[in-house]
PAZAPA-4460 file (N, C-alpha, C; in steps of 0.05 Angstrom, whole numbers, plus 32768, in hexadecimal, padded with zeros to 4 digits):
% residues 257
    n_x    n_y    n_z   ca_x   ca_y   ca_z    c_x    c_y    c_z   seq   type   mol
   8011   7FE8   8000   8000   8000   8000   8012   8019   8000     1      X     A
   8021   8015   8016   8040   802C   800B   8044   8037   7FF4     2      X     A
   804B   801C   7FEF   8065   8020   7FD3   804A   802D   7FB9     3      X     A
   803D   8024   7FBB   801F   802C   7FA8   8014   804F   7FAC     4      X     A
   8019   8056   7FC7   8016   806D   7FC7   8034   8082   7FC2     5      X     A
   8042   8075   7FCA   805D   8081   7FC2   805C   8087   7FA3     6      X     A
   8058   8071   7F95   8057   8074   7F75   8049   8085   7F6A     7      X     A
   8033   808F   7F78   8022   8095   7F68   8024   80B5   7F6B     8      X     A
   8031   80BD   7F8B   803B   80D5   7F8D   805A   80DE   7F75     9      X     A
   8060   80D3   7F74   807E   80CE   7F61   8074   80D5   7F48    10      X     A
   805B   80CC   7F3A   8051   80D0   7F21   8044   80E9   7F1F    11      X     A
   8034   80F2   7F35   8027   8107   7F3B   803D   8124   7F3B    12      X     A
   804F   811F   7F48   8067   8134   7F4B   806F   8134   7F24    13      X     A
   8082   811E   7F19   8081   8120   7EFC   806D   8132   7EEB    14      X     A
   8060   8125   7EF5   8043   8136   7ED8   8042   8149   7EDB    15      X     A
   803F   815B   7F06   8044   8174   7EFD   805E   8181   7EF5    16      X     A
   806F   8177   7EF8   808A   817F   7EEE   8089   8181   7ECF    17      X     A
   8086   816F   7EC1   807C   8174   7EAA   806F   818E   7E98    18      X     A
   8058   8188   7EA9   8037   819B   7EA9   804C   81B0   7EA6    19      X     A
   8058   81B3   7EB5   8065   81D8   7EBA   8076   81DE   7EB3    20      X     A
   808F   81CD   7EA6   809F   81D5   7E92   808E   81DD   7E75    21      X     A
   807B   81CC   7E67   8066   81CF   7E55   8061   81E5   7E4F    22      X     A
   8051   81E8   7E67   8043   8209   7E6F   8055   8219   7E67    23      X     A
   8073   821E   7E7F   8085   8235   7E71   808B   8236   7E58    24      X     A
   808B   8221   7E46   809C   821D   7E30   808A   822C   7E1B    25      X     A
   8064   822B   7E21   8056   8238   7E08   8050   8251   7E13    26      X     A
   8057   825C   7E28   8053   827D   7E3F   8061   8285   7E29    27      X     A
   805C   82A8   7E2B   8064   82BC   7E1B   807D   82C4   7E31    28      X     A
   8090   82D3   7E20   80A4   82DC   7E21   80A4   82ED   7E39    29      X     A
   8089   82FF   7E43   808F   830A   7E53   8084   82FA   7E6B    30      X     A
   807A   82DE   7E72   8071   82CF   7E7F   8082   82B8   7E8F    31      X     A
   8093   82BA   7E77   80A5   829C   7E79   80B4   82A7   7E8F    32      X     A
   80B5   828F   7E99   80D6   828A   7EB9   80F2   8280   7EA5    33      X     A
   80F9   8291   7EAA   811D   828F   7EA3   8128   8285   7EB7    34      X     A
   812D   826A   7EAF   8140   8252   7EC6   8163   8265   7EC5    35      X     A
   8169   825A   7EE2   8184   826A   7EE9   8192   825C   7ED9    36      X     A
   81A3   826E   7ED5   81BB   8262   7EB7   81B5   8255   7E9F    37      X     A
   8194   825C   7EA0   8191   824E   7E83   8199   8267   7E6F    38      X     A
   81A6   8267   7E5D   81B4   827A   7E46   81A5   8269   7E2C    39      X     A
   8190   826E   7E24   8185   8266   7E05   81A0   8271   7DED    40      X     A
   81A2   825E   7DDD   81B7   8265   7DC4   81CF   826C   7DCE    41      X     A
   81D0   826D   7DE8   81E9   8279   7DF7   8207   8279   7DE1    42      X     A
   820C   825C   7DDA   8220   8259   7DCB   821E   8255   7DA7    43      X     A
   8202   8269   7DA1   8200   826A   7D80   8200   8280   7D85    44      X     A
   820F   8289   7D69   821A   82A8   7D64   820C   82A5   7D49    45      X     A
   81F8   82B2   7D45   81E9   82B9   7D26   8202   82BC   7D19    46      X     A
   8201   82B6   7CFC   820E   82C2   7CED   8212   82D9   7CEB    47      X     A
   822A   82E8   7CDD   8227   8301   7CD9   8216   8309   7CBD    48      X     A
   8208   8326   7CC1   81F6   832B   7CAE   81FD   832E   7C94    49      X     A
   81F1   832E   7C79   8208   8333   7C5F   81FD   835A   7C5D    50      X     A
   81E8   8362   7C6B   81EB   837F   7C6D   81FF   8387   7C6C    51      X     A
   8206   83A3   7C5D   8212   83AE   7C68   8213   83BA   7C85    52      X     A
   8231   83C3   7C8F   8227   83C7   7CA9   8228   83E8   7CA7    53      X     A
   8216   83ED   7CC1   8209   840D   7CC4   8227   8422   7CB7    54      X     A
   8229   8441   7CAC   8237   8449   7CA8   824F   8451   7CC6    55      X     A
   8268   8456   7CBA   827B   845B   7CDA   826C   8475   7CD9    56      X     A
   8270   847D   7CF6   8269   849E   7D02   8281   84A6   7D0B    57      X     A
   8294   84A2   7D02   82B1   84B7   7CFA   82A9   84C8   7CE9    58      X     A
   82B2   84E4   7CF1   82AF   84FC   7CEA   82B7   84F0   7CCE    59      X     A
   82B1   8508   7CBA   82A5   8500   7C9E   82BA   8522   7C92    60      X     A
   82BA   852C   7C77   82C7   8538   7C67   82D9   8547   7C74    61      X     A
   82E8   853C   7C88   8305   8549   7C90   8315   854D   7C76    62      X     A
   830E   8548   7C66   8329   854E   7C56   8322   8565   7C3D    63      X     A
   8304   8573   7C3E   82F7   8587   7C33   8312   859C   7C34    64      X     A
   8313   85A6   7C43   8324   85C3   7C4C   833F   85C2   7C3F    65      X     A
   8348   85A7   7C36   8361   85AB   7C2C   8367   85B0   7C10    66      X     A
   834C   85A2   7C00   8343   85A9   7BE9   8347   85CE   7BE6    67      X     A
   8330   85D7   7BF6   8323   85F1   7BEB   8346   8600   7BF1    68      X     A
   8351   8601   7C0A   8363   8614   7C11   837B   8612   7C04    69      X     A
   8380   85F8   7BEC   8392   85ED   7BD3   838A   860C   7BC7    70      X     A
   837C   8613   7BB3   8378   8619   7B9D   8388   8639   7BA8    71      X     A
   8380   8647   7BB9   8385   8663   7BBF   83A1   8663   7BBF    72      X     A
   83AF   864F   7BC9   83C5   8658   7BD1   83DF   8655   7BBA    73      X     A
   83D2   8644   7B9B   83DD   863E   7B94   83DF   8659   7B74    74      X     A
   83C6   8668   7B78   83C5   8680   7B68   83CC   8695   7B79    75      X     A
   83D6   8698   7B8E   83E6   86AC   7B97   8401   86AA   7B97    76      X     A
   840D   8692   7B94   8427   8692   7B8D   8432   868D   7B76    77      X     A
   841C   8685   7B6A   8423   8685   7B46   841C   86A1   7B3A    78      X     A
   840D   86B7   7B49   840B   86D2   7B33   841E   86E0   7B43    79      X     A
   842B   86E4   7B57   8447   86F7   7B56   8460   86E4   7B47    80      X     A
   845F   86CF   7B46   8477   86C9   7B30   8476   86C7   7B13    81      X     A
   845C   86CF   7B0A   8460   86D5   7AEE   846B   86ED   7AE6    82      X     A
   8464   870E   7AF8   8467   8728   7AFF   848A   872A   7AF8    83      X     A
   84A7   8719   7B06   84B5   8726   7B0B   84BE   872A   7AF0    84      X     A
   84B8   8712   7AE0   84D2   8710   7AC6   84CD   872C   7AAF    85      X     A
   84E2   872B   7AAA   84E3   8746   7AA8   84DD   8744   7A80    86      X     A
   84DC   8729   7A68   84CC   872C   7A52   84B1   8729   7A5B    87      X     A
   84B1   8725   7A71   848E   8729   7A6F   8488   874C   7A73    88      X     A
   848F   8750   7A83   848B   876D   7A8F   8490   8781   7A6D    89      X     A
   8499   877B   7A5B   84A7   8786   7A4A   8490   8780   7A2B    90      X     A
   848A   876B   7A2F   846D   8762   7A28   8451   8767   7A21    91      X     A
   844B   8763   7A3E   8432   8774   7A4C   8429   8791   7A5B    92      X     A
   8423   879E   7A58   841C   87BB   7A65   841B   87BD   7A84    93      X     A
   8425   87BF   7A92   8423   87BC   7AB6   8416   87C4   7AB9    94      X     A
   83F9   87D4   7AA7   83E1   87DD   7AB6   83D2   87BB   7AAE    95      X     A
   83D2   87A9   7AA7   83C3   8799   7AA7   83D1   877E   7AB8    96      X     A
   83E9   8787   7AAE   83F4   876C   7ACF   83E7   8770   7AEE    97      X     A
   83F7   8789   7AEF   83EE   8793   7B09   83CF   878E   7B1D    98      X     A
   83BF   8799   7B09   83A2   8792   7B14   8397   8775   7B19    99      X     A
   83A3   8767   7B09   839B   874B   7B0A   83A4   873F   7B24   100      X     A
   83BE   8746   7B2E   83CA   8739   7B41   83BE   873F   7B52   101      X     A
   83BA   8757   7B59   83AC   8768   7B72   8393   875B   7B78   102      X     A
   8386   8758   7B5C   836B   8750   7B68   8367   8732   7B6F   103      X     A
   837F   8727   7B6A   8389   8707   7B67   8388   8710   7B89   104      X     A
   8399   8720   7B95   83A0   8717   7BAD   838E   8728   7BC2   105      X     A
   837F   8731   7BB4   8366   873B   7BCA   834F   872C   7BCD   106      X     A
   834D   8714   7BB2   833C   86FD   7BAD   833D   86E7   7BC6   107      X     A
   8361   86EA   7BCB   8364   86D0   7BD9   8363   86CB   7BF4   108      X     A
   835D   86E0   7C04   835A   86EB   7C1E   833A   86E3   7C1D   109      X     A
   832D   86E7   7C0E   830D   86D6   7C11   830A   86C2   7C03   110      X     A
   8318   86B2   7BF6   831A   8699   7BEF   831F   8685   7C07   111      X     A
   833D   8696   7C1B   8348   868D   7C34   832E   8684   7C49   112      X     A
   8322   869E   7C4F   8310   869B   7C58   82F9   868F   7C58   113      X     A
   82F0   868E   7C43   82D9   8677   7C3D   82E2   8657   7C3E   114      X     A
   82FD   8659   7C3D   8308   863B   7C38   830A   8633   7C58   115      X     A
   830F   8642   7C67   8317   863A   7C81   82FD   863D   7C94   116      X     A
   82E0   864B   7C89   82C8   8646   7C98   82B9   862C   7C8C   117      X     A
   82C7   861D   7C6F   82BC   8610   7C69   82B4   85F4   7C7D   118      X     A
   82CE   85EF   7C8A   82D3   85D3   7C97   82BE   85D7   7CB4   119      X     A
   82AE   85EB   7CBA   829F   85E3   7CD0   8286   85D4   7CC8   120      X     A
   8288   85BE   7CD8   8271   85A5   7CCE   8267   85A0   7CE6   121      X     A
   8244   85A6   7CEA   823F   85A6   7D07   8235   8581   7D07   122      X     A
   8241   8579   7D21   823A   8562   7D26   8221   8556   7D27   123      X     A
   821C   853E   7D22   8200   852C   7D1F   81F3   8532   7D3C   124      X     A
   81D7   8531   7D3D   81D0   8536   7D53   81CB   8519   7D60   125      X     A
   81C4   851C   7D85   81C9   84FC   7D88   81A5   84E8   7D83   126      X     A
   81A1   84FB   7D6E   817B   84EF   7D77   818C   84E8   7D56   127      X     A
   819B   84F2   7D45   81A4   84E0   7D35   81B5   84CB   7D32   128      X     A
   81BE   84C8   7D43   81DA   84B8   7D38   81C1   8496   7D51   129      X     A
   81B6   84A4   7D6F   81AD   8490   7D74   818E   8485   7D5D   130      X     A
   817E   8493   7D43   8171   848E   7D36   8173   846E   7D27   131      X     A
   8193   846D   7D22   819D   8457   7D18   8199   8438   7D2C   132      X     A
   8196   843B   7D44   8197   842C   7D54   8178   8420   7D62   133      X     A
   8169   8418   7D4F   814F   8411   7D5A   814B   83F7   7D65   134      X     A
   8134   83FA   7D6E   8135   83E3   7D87   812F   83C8   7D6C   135      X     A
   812F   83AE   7D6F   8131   8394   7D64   8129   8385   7D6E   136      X     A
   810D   8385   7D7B   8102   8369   7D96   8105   834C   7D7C   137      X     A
   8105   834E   7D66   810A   833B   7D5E   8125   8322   7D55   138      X     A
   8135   833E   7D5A   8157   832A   7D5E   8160   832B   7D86   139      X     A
   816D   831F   7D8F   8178   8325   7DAE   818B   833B   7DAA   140      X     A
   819A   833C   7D96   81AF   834E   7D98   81BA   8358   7D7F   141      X     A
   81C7   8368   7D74   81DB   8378   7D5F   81F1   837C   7D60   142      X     A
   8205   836A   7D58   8221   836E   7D57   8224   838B   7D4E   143      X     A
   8237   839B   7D56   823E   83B9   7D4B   8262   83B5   7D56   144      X     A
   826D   83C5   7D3F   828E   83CF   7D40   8296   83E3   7D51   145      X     A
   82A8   83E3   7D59   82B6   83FC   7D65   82AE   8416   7D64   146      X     A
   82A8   8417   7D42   82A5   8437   7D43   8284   8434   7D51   147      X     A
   8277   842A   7D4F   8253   8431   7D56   8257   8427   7D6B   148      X     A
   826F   8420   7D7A   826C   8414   7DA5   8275   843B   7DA4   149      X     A
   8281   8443   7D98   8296   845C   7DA5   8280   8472   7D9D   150      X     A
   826C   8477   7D92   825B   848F   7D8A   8248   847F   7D9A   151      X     A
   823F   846D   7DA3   822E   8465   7DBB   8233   8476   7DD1   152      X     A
   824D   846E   7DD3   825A   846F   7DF0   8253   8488   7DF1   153      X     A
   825F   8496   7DDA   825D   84BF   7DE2   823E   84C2   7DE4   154      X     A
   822B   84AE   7DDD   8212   84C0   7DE2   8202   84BE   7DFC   155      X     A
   8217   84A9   7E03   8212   84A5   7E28   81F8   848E   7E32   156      X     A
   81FD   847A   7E13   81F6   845D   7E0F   81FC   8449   7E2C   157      X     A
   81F1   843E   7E33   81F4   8426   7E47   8200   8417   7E3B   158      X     A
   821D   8410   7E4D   822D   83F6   7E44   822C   83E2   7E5A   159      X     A
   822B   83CF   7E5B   8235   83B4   7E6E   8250   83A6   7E67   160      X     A
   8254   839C   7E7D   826B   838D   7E72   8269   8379   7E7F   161      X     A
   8269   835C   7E6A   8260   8342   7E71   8278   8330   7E7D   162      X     A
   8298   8340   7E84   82AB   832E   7E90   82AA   8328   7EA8   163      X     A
   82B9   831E   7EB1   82C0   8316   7ECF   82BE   832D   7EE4   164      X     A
   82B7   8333   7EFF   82B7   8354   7F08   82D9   8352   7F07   165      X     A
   82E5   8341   7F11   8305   833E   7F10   830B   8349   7EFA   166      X     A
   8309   8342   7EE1   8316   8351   7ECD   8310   8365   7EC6   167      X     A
   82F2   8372   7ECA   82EA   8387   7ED1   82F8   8395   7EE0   168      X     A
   8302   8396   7EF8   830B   83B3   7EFD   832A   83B8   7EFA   169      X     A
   8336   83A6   7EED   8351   83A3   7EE1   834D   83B8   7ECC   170      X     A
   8329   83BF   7EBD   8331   83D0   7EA7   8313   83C7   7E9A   171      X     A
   8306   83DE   7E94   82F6   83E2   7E7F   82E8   83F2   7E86   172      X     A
   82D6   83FA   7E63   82CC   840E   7E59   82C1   8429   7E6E   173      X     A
   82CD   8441   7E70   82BC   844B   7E7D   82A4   844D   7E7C   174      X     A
   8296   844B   7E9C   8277   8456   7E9C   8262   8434   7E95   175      X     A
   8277   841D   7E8C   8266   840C   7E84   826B   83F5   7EA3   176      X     A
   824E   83EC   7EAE   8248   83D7   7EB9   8250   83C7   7EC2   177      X     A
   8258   83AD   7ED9   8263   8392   7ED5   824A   8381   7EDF   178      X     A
   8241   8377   7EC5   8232   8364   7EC3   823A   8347   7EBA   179      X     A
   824D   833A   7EC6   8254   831C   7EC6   823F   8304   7EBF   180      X     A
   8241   82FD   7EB2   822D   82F2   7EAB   8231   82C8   7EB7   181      X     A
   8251   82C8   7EC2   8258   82B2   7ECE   825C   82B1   7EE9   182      X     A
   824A   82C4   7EFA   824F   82CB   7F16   822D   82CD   7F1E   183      X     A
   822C   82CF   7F3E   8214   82C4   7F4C   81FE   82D5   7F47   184      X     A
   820E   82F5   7F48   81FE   8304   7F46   81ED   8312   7F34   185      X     A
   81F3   8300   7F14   81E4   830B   7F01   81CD   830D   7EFE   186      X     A
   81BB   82FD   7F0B   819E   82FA   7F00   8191   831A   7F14   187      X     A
   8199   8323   7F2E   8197   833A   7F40   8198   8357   7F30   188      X     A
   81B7   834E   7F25   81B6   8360   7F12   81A9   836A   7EFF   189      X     A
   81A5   8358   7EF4   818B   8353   7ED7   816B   835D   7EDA   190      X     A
   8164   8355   7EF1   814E   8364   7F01   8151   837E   7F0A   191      X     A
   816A   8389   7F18   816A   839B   7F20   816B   83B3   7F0C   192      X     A
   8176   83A3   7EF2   816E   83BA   7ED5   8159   83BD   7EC7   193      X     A
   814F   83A3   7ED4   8132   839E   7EC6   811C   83B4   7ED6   194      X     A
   811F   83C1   7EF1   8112   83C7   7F0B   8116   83E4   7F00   195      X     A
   8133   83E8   7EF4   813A   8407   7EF1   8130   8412   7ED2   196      X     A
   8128   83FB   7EBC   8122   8404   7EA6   8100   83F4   7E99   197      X     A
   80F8   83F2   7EB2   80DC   83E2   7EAB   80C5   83F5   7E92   198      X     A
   80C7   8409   7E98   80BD   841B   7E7E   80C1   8408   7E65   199      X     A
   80AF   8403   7E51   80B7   8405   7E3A   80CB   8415   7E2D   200      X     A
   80C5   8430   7E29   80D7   843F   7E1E   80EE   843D   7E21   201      X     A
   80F7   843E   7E41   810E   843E   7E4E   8123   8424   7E44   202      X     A
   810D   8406   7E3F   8115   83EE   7E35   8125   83EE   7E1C   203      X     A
   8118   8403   7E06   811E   8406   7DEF   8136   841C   7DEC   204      X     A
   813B   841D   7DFA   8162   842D   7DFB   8177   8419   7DF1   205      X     A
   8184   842A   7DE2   819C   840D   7DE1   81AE   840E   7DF8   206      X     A
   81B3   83EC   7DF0   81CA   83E5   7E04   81E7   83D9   7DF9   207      X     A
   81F7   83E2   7E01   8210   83D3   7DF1   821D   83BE   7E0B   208      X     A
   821D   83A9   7E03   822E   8392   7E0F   8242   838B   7E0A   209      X     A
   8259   8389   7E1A   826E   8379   7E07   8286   836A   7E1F   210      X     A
   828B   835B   7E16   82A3   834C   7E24   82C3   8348   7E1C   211      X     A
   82D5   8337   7E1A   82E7   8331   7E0E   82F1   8332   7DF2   212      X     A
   82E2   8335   7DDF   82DE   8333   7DC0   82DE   8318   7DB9   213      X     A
   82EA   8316   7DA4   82F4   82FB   7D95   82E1   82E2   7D9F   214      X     A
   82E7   82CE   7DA9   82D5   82B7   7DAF   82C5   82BD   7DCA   215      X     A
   82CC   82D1   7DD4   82BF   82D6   7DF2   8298   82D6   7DE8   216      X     A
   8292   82C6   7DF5   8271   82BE   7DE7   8268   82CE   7E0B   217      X     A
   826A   82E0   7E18   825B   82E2   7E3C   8255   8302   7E2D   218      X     A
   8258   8313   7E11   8241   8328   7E12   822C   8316   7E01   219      X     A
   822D   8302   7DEF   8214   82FB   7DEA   81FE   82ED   7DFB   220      X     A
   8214   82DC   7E0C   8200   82CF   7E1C   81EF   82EA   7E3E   221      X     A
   81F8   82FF   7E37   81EB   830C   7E46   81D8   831D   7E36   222      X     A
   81DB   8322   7E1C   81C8   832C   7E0D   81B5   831B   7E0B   223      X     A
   81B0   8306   7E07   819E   82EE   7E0A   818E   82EC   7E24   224      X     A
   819B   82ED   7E3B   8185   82F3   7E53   8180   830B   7E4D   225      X     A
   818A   8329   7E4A   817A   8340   7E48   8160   8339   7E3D   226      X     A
   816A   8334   7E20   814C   8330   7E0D   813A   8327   7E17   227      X     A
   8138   830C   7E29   812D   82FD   7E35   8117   8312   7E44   228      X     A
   8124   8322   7E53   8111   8332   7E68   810C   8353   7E56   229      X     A
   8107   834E   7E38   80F3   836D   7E34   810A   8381   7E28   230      X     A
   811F   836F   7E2B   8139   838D   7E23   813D   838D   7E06   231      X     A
   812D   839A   7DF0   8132   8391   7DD4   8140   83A0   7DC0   232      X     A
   8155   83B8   7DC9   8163   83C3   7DBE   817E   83BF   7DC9   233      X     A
   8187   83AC   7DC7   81A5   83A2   7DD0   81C3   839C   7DBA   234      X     A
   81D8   83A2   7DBF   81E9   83A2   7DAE   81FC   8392   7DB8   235      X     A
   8214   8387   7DA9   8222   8375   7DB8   8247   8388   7DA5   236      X     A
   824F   838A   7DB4   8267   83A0   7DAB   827D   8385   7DA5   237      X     A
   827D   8374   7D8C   8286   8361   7D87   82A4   8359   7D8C   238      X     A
   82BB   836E   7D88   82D5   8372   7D88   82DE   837D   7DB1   239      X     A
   82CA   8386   7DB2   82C1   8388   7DDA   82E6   839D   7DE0   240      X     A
   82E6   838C   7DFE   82F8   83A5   7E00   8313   83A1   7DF4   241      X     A
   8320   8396   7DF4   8337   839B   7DE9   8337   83B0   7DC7   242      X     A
   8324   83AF   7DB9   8327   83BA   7DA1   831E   83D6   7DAF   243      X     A
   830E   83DC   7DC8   830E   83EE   7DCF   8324   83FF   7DD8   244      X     A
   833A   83F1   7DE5   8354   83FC   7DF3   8366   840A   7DD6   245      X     A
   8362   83F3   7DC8   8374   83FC   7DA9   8361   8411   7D9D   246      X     A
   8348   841D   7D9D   8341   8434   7D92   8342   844D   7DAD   247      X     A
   8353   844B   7DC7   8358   845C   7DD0   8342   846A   7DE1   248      X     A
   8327   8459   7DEC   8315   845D   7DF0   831B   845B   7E12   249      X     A
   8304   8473   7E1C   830A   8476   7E3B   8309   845F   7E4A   250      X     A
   8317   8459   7E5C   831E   8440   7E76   8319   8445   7E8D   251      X     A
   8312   843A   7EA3   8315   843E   7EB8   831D   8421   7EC4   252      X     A
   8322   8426   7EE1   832E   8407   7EF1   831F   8409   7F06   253      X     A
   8313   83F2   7F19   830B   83EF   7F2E   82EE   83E9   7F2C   254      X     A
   82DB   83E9   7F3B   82C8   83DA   7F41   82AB   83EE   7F2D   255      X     A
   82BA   840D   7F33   829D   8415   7F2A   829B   841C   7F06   256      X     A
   8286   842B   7F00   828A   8426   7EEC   8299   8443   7EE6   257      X     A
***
């Protein structure tokens, strides 16, 4: 009679165990329980896209001004050396040399000047450069290069950083996060940004993640829990920090950000 009721409790526990994995598995996205350390796709990296990728936001016609301020300088020093030789002078009438030069070199003083107000190029505004960056609830994340982590960064973008806190305060990005994604305290964390950006809107900010570069897979697998909980404008800064240190990008050391 035991063992008969024993069994049948044993079957009873199963089915609901079952029952309720089931359940979570057809729950909507904003319903579902995210098991601790479960990382979905954790270790698939989409291919890369055959898009092109977004344009760089490195300043653009720096090299305008050298054009325009060429031309002036090169007809002020070619019309006094036609003047000295003396079959020319002998030639031509010095009432018709003369005026030309003069007005050659009163021309070039506002040639100068127009050439040297030409190069002011007022910067992109940041409702443009972040325009490019829309939210994607349908991918987890967006690989982006250096140059689009570093015009983030200046627009005062949220970064994380998915390494170790240890290697973290040895060095990285100013202003960006340590969100470890192989330590106890991540899921606290994850909430506690979830607590501070529960707004929609606020959700749809970008975020740039990044870790080690090269095979370091801990910014995707933390872009993967973001997505998980509502965060659908996320980027993953693919080359992470080291390509950051080599473009000369601000550092800090120690715990904060």
């Amino acid at each position: 009679m035991l063992k008969n009721s024993f069994a049948r409790a044993v079957a009873l526990l199963a089915a609901a165990l079952v029952l309720a994995v089931v359940s979570n598995g057809f729950a909507s996205r904003q319903r579902r329980l995210m098991l601790p350390g479960y990382y979905p796709n954790a270790l698939r990296v989409p291919p890369p896209e055959r898009a092109a990728p977004p344009p760089s936001l490195a300043p653009q016609a720096s090299t305008a001004p050298v054009v325009t301020t060429a031309a002036p300088v090169v007809t002020a020093t070619q019309a006094p050396a036609v003047i000295p030789t003396a079959t020319t002078a002998a030639a031509a009438p010095p009432a018709v040399r003369e005026p030309a030069t003069a007005t050659t070199a009163a021309a070039s003083p506002a040639r100068t000047a127009t050439a040297t107000a030409a190069p002011t190029v007022t910067p992109p505004a940041a409702a443009d450069v972040l325009s490019r960056f829309t939210p994607h609830p349908d991918r987890s994340y967006v690989e982006i290069s250096g140059g689009d982590a570093a015009a983030l960064h200046a627009k005062g973008v949220m970064f994380l950083d998915a390494r170790r806190t240890s290697v973290f305060e040895e060095g990285h990005i100013a202003g960006a996060r340590s969100f470890s994604v192989w330590e106890s305290d991540i899921d606290e964390k994850v909430n506690g940004l979830f607590n501070e950006r529960s707004d929609p809107s606020d959700q749809n900010l970008p975020i740039v993640i990044y870790c080690s570069g090269g095979a370091c897979e801990d910014s995707h697998m933390l872009a993967e829990k973001l997505w998980g909980i509502q965060f659908n404008n996320l980027y993953v800064y693919k080359d992470g920090f080291p390509d950051w240190q080599k473009r000369g990008g601000a550092v800090r050391t120690g715990g904060q950000p």
